[in-house]
PANUNU-438860 format. One record per atom (N, C-alpha, C, O, CB): atom name; residue number from 1; residue in one letter; z negated, x, y. Coordinates in steps of 0.05 Angstrom, whole numbers. Glycine has a CB too. Example, Ala and Ser with C-alpha at 12.3 -4.5 7.8 and 13.67 -1.06 7.14 Angstrom:
@atome->N; num->1; residu->a; zz->-156; xx->264; yy->-114
@atome->CA; num->1; residu->a; zz->-156; xx->246; yy->-90
@atome->C; num->1; residu->a; zz->-156; xx->264; yy->-66
@atome->O; num->1; residu->a; zz->-169; xx->285; yy->-66
@atome->CB; num->1; residu->a; zz->-181; xx->226; yy->-89
@atome->N; num->2; residu->s; zz->-142; xx->257; yy->-45
@atome->CA; num->2; residu->s; zz->-143; xx->273; yy->-21
@atome->C; num->2; residu->s; zz->-157; xx->258; yy->1
@atome->O; num->2; residu->s; zz->-161; xx->268; yy->23
@atome->CB; num->2; residu->s; zz->-114; xx->282; yy->-12
end
This chain:
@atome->N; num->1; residu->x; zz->-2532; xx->2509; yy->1834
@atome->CA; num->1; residu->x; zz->-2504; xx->2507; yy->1841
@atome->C; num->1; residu->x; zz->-2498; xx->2478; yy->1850
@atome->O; num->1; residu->x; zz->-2509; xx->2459; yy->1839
@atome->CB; num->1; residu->x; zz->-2486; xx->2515; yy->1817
@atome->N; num->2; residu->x; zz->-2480; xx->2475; yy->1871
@atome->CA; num->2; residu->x; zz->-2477; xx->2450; yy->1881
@atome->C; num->2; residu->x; zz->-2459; xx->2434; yy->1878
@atome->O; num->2; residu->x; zz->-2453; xx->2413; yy->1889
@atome->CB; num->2; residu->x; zz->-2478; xx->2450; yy->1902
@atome->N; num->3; residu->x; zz->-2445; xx->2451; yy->1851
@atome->CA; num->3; residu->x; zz->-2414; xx->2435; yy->1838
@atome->C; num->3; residu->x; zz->-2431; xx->2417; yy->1813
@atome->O; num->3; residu->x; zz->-2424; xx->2395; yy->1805
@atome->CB; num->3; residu->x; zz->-2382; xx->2465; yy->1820
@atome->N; num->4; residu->x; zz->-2459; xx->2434; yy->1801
@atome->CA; num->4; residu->x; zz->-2469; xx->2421; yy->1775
@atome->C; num->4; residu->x; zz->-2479; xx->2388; yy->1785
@atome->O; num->4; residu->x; zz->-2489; xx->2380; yy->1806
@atome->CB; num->4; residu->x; zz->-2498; xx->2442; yy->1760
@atome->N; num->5; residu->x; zz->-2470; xx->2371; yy->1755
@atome->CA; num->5; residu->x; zz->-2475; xx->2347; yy->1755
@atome->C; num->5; residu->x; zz->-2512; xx->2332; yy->1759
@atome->O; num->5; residu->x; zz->-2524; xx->2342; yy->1740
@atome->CB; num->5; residu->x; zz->-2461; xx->2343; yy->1730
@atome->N; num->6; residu->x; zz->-2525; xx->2320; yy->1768
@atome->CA; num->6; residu->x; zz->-2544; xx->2317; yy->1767
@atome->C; num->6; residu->x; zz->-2546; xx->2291; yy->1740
@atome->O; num->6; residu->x; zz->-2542; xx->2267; yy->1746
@atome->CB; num->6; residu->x; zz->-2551; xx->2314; yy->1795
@atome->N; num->7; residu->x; zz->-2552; xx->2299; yy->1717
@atome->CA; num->7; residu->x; zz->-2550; xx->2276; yy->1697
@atome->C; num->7; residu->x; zz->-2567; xx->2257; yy->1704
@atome->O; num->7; residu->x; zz->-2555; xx->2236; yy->1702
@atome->CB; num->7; residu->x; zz->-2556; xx->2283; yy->1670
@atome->N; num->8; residu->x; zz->-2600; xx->2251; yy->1716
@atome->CA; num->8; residu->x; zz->-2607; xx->2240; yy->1723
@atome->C; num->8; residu->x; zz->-2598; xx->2210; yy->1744
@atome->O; num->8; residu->x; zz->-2600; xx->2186; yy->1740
@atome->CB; num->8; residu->x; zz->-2617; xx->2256; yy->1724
@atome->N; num->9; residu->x; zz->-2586; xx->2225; yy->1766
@atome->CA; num->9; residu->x; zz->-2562; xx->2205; yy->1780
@atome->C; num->9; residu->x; zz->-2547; xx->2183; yy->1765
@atome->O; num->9; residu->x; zz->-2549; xx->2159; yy->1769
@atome->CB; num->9; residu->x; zz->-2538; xx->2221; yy->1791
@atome->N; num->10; residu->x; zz->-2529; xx->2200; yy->1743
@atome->CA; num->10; residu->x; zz->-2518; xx->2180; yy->1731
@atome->C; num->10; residu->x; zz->-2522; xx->2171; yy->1716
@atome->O; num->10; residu->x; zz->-2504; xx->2158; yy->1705
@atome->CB; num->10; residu->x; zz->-2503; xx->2180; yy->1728
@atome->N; num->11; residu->x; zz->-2552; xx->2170; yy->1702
@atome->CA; num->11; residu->x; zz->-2563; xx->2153; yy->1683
@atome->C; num->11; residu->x; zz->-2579; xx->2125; yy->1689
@atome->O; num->11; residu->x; zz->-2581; xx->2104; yy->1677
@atome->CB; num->11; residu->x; zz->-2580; xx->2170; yy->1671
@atome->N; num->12; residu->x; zz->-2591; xx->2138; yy->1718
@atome->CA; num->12; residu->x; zz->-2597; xx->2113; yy->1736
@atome->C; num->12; residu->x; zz->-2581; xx->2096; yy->1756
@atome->O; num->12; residu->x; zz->-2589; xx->2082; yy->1775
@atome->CB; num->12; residu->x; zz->-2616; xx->2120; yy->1750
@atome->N; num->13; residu->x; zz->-2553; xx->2102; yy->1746
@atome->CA; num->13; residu->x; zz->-2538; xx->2088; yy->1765
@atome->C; num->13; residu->x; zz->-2540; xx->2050; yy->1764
@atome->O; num->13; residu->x; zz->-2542; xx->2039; yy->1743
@atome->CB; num->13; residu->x; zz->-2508; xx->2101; yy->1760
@atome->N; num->14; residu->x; zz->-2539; xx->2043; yy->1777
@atome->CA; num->14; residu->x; zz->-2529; xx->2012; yy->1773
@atome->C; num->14; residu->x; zz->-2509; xx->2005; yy->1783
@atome->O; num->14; residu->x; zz->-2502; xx->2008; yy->1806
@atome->CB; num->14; residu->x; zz->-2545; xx->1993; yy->1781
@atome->N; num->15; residu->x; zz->-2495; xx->1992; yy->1760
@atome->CA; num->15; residu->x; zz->-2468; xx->1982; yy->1768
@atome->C; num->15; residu->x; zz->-2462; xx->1956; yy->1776
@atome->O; num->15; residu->x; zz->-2439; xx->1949; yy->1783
@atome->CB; num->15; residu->x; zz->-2452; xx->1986; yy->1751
@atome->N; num->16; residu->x; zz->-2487; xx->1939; yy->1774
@atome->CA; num->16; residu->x; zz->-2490; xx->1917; yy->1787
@atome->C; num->16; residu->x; zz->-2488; xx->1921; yy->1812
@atome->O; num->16; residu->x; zz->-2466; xx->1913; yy->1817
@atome->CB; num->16; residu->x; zz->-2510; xx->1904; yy->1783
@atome->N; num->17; residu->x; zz->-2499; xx->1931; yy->1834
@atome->CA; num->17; residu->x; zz->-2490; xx->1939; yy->1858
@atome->C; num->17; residu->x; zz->-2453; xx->1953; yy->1868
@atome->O; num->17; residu->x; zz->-2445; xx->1963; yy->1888
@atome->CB; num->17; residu->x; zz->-2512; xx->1959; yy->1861
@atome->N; num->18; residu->x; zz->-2442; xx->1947; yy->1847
@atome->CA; num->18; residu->x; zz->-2416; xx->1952; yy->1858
@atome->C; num->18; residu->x; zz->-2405; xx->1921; yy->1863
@atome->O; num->18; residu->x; zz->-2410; xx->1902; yy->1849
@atome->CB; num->18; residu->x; zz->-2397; xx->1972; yy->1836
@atome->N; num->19; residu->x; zz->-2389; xx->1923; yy->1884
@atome->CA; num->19; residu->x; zz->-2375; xx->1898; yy->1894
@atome->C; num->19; residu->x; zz->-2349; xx->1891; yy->1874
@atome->O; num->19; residu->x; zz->-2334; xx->1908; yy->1864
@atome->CB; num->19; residu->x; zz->-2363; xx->1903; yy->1928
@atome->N; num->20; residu->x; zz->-2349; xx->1868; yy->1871
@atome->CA; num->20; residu->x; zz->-2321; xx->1865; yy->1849
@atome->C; num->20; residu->x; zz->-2297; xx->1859; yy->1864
@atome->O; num->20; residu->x; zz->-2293; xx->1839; yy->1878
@atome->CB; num->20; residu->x; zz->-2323; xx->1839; yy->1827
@atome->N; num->21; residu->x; zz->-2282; xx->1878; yy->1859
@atome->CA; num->21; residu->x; zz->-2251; xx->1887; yy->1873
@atome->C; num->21; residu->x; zz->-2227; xx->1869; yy->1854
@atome->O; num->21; residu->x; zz->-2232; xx->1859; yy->1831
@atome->CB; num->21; residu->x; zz->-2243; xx->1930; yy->1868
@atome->N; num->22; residu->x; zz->-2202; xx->1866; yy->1868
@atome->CA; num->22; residu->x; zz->-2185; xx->1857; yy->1860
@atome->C; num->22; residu->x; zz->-2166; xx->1878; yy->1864
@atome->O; num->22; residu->x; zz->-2160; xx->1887; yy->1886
@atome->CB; num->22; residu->x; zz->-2182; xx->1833; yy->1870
@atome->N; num->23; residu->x; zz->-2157; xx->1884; yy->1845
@atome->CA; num->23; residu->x; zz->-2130; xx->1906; yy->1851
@atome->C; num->23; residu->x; zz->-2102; xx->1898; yy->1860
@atome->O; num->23; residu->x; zz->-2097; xx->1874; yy->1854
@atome->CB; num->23; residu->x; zz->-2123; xx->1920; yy->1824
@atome->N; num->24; residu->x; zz->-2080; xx->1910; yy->1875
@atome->CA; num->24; residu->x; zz->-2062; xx->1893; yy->1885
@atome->C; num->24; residu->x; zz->-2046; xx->1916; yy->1878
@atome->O; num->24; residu->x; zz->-2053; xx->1940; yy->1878
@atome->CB; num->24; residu->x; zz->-2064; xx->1880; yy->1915
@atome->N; num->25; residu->x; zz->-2023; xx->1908; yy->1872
@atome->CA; num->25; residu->x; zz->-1997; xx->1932; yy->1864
@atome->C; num->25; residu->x; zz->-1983; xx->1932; yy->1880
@atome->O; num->25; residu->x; zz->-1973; xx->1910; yy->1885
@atome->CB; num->25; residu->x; zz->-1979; xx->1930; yy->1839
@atome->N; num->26; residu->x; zz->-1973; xx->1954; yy->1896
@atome->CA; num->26; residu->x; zz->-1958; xx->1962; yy->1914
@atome->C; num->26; residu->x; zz->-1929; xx->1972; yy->1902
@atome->O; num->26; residu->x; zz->-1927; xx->1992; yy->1887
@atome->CB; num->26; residu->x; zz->-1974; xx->1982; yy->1928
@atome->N; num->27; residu->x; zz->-1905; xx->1954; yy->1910
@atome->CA; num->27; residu->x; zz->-1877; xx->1963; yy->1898
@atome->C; num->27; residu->x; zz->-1872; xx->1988; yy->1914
@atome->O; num->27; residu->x; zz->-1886; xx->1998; yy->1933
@atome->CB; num->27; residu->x; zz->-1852; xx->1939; yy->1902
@atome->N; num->28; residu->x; zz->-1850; xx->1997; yy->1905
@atome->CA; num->28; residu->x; zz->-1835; xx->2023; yy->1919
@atome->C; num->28; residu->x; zz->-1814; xx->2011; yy->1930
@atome->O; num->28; residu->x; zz->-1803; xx->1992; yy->1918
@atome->CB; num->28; residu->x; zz->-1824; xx->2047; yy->1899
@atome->N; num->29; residu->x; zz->-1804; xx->2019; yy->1956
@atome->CA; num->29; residu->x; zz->-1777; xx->2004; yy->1968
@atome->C; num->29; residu->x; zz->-1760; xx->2022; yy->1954
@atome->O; num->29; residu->x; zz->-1763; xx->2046; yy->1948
@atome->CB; num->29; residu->x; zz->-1772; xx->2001; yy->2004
@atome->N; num->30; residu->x; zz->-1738; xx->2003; yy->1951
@atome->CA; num->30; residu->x; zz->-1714; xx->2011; yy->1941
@atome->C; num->30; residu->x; zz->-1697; xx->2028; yy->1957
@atome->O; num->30; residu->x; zz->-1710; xx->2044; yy->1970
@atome->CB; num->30; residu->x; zz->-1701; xx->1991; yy->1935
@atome->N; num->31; residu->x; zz->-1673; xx->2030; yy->1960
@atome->CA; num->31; residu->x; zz->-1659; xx->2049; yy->1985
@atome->C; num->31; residu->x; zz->-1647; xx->2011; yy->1995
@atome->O; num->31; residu->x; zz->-1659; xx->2004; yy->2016
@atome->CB; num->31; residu->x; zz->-1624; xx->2085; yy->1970
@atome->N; num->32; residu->x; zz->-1634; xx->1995; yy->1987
@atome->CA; num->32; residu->x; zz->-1625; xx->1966; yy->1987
@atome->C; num->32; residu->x; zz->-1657; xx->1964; yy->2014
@atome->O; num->32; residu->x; zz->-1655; xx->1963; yy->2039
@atome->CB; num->32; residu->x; zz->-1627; xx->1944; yy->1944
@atome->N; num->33; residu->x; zz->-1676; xx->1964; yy->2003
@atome->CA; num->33; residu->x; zz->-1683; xx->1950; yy->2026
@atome->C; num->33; residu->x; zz->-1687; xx->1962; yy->2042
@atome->O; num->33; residu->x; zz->-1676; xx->1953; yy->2063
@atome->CB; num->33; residu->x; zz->-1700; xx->1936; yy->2026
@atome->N; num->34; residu->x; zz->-1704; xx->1990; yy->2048
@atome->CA; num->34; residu->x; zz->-1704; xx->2005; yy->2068
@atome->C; num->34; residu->x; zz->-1677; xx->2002; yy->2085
@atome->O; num->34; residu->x; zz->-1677; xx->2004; yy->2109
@atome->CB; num->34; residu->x; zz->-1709; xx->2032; yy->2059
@atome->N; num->35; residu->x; zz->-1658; xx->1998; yy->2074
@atome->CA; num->35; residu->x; zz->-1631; xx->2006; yy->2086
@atome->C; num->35; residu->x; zz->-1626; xx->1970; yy->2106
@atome->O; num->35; residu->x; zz->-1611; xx->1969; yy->2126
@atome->CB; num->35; residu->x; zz->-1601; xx->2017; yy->2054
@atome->N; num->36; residu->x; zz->-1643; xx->1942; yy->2095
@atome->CA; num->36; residu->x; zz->-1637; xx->1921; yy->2096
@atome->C; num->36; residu->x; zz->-1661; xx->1916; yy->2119
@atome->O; num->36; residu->x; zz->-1657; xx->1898; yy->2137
@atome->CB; num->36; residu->x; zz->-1636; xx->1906; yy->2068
@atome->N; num->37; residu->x; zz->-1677; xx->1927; yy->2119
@atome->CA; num->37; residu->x; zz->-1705; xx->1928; yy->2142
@atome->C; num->37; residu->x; zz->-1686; xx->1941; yy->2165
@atome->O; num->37; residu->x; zz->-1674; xx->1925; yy->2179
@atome->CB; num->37; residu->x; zz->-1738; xx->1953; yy->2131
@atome->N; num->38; residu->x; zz->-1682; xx->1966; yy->2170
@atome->CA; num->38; residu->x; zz->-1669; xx->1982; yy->2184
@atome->C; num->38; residu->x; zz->-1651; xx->1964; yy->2197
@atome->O; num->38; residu->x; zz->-1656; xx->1960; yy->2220
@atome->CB; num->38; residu->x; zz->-1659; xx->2003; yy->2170
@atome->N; num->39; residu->x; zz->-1628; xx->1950; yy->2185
@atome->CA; num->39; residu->x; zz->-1614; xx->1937; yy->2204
@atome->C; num->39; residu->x; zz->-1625; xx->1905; yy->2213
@atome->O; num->39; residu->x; zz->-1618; xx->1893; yy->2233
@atome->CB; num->39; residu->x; zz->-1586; xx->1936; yy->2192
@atome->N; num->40; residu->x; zz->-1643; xx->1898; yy->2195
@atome->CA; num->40; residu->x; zz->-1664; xx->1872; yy->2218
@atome->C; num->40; residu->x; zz->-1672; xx->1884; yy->2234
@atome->O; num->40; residu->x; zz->-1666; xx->1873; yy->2255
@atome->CB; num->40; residu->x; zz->-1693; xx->1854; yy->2209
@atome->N; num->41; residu->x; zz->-1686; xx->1910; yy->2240
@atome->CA; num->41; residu->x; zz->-1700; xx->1929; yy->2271
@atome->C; num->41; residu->x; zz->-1673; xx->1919; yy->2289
@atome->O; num->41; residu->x; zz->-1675; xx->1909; yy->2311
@atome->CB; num->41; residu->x; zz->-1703; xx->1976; yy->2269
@atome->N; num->42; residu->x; zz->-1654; xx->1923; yy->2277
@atome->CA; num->42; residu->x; zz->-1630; xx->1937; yy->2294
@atome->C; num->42; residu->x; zz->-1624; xx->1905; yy->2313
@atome->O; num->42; residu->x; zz->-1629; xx->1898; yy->2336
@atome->CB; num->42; residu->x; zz->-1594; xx->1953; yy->2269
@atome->N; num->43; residu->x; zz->-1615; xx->1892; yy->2293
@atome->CA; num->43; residu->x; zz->-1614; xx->1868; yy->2310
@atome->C; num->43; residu->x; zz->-1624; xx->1847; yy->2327
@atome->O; num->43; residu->x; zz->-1608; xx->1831; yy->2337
@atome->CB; num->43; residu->x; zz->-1610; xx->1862; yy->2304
end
């Protein structure tokens, strides 16, 4: 079956070969700014 896990794979994985990431947090716009962007386009 091609959904089953191959345990082997992940026993020999190395995680030294992963690149070290920096995570970045993405805010949610408010309705204030969407609404404050919208009229800088405008003008």
């Amino acid at each position: 079956m091609a959904d089953k896990l191959d345990m082997g794979e992940i026993a020999s994985f190395d995680k030294a070969k992963l690149k070290k990431m920096e995570t970045q947090e993405n805010a949610l716009l408010t309705k204030e700014t969407i609404e404050q962007q919208e009229w800088s386009e405008i003008s």
